[in-house]
C-alpha positions in Angstrom: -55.2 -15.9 130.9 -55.7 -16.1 134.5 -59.3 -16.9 136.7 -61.5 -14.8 138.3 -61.3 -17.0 141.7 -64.5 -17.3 144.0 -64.3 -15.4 147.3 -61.9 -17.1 149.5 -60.1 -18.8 147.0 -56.6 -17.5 145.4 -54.0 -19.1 142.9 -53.6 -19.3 139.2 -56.2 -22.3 139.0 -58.4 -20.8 142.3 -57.3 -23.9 144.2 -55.8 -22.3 147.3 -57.3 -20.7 150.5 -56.9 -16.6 150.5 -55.5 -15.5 154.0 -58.0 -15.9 156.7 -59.8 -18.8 154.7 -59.4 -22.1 155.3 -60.7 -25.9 154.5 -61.9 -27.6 151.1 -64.5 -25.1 150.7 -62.6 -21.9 151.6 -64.9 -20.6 154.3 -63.8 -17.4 156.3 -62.0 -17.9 159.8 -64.7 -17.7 162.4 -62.3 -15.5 164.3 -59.4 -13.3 162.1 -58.5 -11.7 164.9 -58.3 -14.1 167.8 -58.4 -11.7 170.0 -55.2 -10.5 168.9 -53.0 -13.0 170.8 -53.5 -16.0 168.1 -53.7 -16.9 164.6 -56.7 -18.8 162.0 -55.2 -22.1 161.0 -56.1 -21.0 157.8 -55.1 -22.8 154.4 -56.6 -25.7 152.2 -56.1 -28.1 155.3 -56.7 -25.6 158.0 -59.3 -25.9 160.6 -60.3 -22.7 160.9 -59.1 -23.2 164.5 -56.8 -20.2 166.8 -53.4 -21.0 167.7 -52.9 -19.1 170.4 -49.4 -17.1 171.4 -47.6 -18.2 174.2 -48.9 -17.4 177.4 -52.6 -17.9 175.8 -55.6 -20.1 175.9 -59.2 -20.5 174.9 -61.7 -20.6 171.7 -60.7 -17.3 171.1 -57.2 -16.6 172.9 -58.8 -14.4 175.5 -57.8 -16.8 178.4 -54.4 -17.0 180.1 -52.7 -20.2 179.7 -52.0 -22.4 183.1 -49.3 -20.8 184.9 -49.4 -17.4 183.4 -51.8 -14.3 184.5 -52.8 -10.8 184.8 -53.8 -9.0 181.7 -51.0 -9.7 179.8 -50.8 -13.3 180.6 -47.5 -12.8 181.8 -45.5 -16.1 183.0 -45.9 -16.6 186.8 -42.8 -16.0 188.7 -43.0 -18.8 190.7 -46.2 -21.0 190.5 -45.3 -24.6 190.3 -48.1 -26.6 189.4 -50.4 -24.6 191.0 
């Protein structure tokens, strides 16, 4: 016998977040995508939150990180602190 888990919930008792889910209650990543240079912090005790990729910043990972630019957000060759 298995369950028929609610949407956002996965596992043989529906106690675990599907990808893309996260929190007590399951709820759907405000951003899957993250603007394609991050990841949800999905999971049970996820916040729902983007990690962003190195190089990356912002909400959504659409910002270059401090010392890195250009569309890519490549690494600066020689910035500093500036």
């Amino acid at each position: 016998m298995s369950c028929s888990c609610d949407d956002g919930f996965t596992g043989s008792d529906c106690s675990s977040c599907q990808s893309s889910f996260y929190g007590s209650s399951c709820l759907p990543c405000p951003s899957s995508s993250c603007g394609g240079h991050g990841s949800c912090e999905d999971g049970a005790l996820g916040s729902g939150r983007c990690i962003c990729d190195a190089g990356w910043s912002g909400v959504e990972c659409t910002e270059c990180s401090r010392s890195f630019y250009g569309s890519t957000c490549a690494p600066c060759p020689s910035c500093g602190d500036h």
